[in-house]
C-alpha positions in Angstrom: 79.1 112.3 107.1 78.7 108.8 105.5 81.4 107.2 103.5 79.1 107.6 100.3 80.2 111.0 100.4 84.1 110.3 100.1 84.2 109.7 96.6 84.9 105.8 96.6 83.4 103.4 94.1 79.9 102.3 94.7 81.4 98.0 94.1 84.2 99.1 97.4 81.3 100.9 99.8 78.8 97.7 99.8 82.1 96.0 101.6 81.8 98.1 104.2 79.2 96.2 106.8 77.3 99.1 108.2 77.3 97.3 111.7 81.1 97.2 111.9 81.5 100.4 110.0 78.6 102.5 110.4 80.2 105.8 109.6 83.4 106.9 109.2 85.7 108.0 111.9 87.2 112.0 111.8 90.6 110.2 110.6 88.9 108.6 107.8 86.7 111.5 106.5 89.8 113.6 106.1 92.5 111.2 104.7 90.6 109.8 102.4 89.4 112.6 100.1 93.2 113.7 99.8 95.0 109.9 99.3 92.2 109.6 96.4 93.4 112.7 95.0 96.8 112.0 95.1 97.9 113.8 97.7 100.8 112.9 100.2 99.3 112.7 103.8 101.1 112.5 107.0 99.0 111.5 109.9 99.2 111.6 113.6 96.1 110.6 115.3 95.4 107.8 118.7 96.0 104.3 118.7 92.6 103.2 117.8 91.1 105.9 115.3 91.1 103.9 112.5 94.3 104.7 110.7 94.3 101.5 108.8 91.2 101.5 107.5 91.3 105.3 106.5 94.3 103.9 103.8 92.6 100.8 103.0 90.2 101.9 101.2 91.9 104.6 99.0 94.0 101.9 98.1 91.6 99.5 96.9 89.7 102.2 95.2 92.7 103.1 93.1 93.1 99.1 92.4 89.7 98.7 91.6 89.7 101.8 89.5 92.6 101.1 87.1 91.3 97.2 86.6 87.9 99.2 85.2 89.8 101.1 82.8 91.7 97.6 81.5 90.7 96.7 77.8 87.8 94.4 79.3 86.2 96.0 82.1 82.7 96.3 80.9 82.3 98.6 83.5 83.1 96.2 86.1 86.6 96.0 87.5 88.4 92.7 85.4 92.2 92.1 84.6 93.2 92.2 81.0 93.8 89.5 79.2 97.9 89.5 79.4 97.1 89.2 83.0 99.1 91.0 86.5 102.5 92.0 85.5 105.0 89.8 86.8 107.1 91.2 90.0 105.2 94.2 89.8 104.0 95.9 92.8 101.0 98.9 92.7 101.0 99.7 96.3 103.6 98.7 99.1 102.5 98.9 102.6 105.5 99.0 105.2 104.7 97.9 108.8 107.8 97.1 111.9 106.4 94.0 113.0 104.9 90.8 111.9 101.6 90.9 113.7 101.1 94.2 112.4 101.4 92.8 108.7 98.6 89.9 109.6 96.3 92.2 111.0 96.4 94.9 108.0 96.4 91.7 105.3 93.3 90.5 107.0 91.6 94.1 106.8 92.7 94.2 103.0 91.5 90.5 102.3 88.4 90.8 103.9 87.5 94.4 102.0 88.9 92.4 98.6 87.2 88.9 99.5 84.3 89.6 96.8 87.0 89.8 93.6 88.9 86.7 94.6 92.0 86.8 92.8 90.8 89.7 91.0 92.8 91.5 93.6 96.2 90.0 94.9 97.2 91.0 98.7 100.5 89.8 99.9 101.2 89.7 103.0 105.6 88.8 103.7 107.2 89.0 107.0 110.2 87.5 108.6 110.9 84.6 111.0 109.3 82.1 108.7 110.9 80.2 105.4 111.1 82.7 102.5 110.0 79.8 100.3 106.3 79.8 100.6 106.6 83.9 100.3 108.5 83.4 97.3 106.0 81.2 95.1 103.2 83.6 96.7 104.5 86.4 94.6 105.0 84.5 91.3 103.1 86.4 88.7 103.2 90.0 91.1 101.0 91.5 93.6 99.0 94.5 93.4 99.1 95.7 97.4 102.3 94.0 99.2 102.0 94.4 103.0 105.8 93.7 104.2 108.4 94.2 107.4 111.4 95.8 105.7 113.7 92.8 106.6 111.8 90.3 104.7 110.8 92.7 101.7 114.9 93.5 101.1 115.3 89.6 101.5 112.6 89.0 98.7 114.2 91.5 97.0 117.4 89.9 97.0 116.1 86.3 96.0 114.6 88.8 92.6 110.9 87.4 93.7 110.0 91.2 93.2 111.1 95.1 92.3 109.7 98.1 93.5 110.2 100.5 90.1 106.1 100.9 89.7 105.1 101.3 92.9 102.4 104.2 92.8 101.8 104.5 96.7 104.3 103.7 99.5 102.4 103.5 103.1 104.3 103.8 106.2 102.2 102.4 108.9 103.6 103.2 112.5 105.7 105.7 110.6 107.3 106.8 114.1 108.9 103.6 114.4 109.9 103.1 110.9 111.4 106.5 110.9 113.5 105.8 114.0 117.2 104.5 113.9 116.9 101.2 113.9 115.1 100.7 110.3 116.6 104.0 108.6 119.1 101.8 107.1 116.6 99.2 105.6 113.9 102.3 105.0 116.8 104.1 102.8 117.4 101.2 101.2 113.9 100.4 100.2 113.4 103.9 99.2 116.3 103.9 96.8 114.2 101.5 94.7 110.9 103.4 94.6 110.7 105.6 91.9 110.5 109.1 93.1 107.5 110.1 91.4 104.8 108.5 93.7 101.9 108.8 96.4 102.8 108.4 100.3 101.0 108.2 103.4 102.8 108.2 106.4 100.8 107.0 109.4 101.5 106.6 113.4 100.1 107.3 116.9 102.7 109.8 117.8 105.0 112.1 116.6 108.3 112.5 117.7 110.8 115.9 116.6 113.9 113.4 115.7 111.6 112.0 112.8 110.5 115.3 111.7 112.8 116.3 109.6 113.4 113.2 108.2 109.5 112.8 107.7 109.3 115.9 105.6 112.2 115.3 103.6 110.5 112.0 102.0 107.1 113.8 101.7 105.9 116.4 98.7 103.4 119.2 100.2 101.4 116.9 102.3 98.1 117.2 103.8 99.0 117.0 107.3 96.5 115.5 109.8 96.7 115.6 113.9 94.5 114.2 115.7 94.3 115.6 119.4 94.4 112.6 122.1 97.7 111.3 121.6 98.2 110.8 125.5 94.6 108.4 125.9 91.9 110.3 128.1 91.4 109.6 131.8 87.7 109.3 130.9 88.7 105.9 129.3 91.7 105.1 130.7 92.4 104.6 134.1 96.2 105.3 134.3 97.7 104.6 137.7 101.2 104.3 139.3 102.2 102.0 141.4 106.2 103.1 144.2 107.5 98.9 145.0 110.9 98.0 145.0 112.5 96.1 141.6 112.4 92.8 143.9 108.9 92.5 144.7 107.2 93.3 141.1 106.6 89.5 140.6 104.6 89.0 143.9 102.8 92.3 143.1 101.4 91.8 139.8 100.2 87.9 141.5 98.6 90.4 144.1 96.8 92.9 141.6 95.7 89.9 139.5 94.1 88.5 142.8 92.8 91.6 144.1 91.9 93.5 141.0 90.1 90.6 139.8 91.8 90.7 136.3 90.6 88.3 134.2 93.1 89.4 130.9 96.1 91.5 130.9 98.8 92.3 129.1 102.1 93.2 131.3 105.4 94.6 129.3 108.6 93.7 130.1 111.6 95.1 129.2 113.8 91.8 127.6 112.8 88.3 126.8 114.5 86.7 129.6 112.2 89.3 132.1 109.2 87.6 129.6 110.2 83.9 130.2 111.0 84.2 133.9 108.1 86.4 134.8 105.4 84.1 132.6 107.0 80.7 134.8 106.4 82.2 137.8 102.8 82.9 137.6 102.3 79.7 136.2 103.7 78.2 139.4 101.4 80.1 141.0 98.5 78.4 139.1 98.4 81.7 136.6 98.1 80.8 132.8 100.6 82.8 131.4 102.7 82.7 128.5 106.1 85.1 127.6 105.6 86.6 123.8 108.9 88.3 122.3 110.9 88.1 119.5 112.5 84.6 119.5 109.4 82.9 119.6 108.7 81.2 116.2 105.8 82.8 114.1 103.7 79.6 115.0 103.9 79.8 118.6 103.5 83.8 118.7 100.2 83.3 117.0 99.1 80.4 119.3 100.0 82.5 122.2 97.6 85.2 120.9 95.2 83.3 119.8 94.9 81.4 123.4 94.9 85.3 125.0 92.0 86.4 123.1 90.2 83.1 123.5 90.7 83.8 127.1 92.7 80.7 127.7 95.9 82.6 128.5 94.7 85.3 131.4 98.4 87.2 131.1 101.0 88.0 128.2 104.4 88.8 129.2 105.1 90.8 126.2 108.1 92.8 125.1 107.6 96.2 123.0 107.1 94.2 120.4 103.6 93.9 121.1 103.6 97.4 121.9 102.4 98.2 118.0 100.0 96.6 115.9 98.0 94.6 118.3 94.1 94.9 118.5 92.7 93.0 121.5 89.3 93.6 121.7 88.3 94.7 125.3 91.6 94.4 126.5 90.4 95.3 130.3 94.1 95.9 131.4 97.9 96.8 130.6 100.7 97.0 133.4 104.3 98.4 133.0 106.1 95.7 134.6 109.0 97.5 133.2 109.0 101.3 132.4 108.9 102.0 128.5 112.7 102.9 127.6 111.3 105.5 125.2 108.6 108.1 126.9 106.8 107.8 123.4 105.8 104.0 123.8 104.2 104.6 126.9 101.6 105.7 124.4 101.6 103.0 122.6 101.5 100.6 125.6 98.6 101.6 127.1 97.0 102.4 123.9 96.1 98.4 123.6 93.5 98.7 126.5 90.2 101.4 126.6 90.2 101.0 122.6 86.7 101.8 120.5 85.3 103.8 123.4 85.8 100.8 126.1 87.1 101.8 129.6 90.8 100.3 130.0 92.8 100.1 133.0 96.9 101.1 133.0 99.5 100.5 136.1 103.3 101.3 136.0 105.5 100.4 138.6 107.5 102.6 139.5 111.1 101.8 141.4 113.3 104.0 143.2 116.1 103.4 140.5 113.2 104.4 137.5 111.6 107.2 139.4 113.6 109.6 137.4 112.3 108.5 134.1 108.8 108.2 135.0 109.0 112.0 136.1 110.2 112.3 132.5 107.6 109.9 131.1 104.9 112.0 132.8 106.1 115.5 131.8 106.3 114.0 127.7 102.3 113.1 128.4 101.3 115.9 130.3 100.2 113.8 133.4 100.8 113.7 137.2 100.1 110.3 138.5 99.9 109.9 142.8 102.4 107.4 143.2 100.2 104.4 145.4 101.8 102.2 147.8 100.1 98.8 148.3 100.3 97.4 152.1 103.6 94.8 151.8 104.9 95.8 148.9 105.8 99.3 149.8 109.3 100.5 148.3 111.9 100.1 151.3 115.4 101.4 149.1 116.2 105.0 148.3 115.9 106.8 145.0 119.3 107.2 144.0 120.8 110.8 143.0 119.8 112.2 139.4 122.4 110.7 136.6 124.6 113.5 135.8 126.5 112.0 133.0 125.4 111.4 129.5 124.4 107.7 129.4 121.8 105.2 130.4 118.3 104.8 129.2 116.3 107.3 127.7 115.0 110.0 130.3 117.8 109.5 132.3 120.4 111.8 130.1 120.5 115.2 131.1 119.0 118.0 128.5 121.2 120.5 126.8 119.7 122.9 129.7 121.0 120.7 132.0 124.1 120.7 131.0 124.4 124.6 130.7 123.1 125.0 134.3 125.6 122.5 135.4 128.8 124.3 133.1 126.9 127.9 135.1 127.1 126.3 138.5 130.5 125.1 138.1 131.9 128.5 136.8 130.5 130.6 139.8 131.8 128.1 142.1 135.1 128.7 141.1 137.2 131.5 143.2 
């Protein structure tokens, strides 16, 4: 199938380059057809299927199409003459983090580019001045691309109001589903009127967003995409038994040995990030730490310098986890296991992306082996555990956790717990 045969306007397809999008991928073929007409979609499909694009273009199409059916379109899309309406959205595109807003306002920009400011993308996220973002939306936008945070502060400061909105897109839906933006997400939903279009989009999907998820959607089209878990064939995912103490020296030895010339390593705080990235640069490693109390400047220099290849390792919290596109990323290591089973997908998912081979190590401790058993049976894998001469693992695995508590994985199931109240009772005389 090409993307001539999706129903979008003739002036949006001679965008698409047909040597960056030469057809379009299974995501795209069936979410656009039912976001033109409409439809609510909910989509779960791998990191790296083309999610974004797949509600790109539906959205521009609907732009396009109501700025032809102005008073002056000539049968070209044009803007009346009373102009955008002011604080006026048409389409609001939620996103968790700020890289993830960049990289989807540079795929709407560059498909708009041709209608100048025919077409207004806004792009607003936090941990830069609210100024700037403010006189950006004088006069409206027609597609806002915002983190939560910074959209509820703009809302605040009356720069904008969310009563037209026709589509709402939740991209990384998983994560803005989860706890820690349901309070911001209800928020933001309590000012969208109730009559409208939404597309909720993410890598994986989890059963405590489900119900939630279903409640905010109207008959959807749902879409899954087997591959959630990325395929051996194209990413090598290996596991590596050290102790905690001798991480640092081992990821110096697998960048030596393995010959790894880029690679991204998660860590599980920001300290772990700074500490981790000084080290190797002692060791004559370029490495920076990325996280979240980086200013918005030096978080884009620090990827900037990775992709350029000046930077050979990121020390990257779970930030980074969503949103980033690498190209050819060659490698990913767990310096810290994922606290949540699901972002091991996610983690991973930024190496062995449009059909390149990608390499993924874990390290696994004796005081985490209990979560990556729990991390494996979530992604239907069995790893061998290697040992790499002089950095074998030299403590014990402590006994399984038996109370309710600790990190993800580590809490015993609801069967747990009912075999454990069993045992108890027949020990009893």
């Amino acid at each position: 199938m090409s993307f001539n045969e999706l129903g979008l306007m003739p002036e949006l397809l001679s965008t698409l380059k047909p040597k960056i999008y030469p057809a379009p991928t299974p995501v795209q073929t069936e979410l656009i057809p039912s976001a033109l007409s409409g439809q609510d979609v909910w989509v779960t499909a791998p990191t790296g299927s083309g999610k974004t694009l797949a509600y790109a273009l539906p959205l521009i199409h609907q732009l396009l199409q109501s700025l032809a059916q102005s008073p002056q379109h000539n049968g070209h899309p044009t803007r009346s003459t009373h102009g955008r309406n002011t604080k006026e959205i048409q389409s609001l595109v939620l996103v968790p983090t700020r890289e993830l807003a960049i990289q989807v306002g540079q795929l709407f920009m560059s498909l708009t580019a041709q209608w100048g400011n025919l077409c207004k993308i806004t792009v607003v996220f936090g941990g830069v001045s609210i100024n700037p973002q403010m006189m950006g939306l004088r006069g409206g936008a027609d597609i806002l691309i915002a983190t939560p945070g910074r959209l509820l502060d703009l809302i605040d400061h009356n720069a904008l109001h969310l009563s037209k909105v026709k589509t709402l897109v939740l991209d990384e839906a998983d994560k803005l589903l989860e706890l820690g933006f349901q309070e911001e997400l209800n928020h933001i939903l309590g000012l969208l009127p109730q009559q409208r279009q939404s597309l909720f989009l993410s890598a994986t999907r989890p059963q405590s967003i489900e119900a939630l998820a279903r409640s905010l959607l109207h008959s959807p089209h749902e879409i899954q995409l087997k591959g959630e878990t990325p395929q051996p064939a194209v990413i090598e995912q290996r596991a590596i038994y050290t102790d905690t103490a001798q991480r640092t020296q081992l990821l110096k030895h697998l960048i030596k040995v393995e010959k790894l010339q880029q690679v991204l390593v998660f860590v599980a705080t920001q300290h772990s990030s700074e500490i981790v990235a000084a080290k190797l640069r002692v060791s004559g490693i370029a490495a920076e730490p990325f996280h979240g109390q980086l200013s918005q400047g030096k978080r884009q220099q620090v990827l900037a310098d990775f992709k350029a290849h000046r930077v050979k390792v990121v020390l990257a919290t779970d930030l980074a986890s969503r949103g980033l596109d690498i190209e050819k990323l060659p490698a990913v290591i767990n310096f810290d296991l994922p606290r949540s089973a699901v972002d091991y997908t996610h983690r991973i998912g930024r190496t062995g992306r449009a059909g390149e081979t990608g390499l993924a190590i874990s390290f696994v401790c004796p005081e985490t082996l209990q979560h990556w058993t729990l991390i494996e049976k979530r992604h239907a894998v069995k790893l061998t555990q290697e040992s790499i001469p002089g950095y074998e693992a030299t403590t014990e695995a402590p006994l399984p956790i038996q109370g309710a508590g600790g990190i993800k994985g580590k809490r015993p199931s609801k069967k747990d717990k009912l075999r454990q109240l069993a045992a108890a009772k027949s020990a009893k005389p």
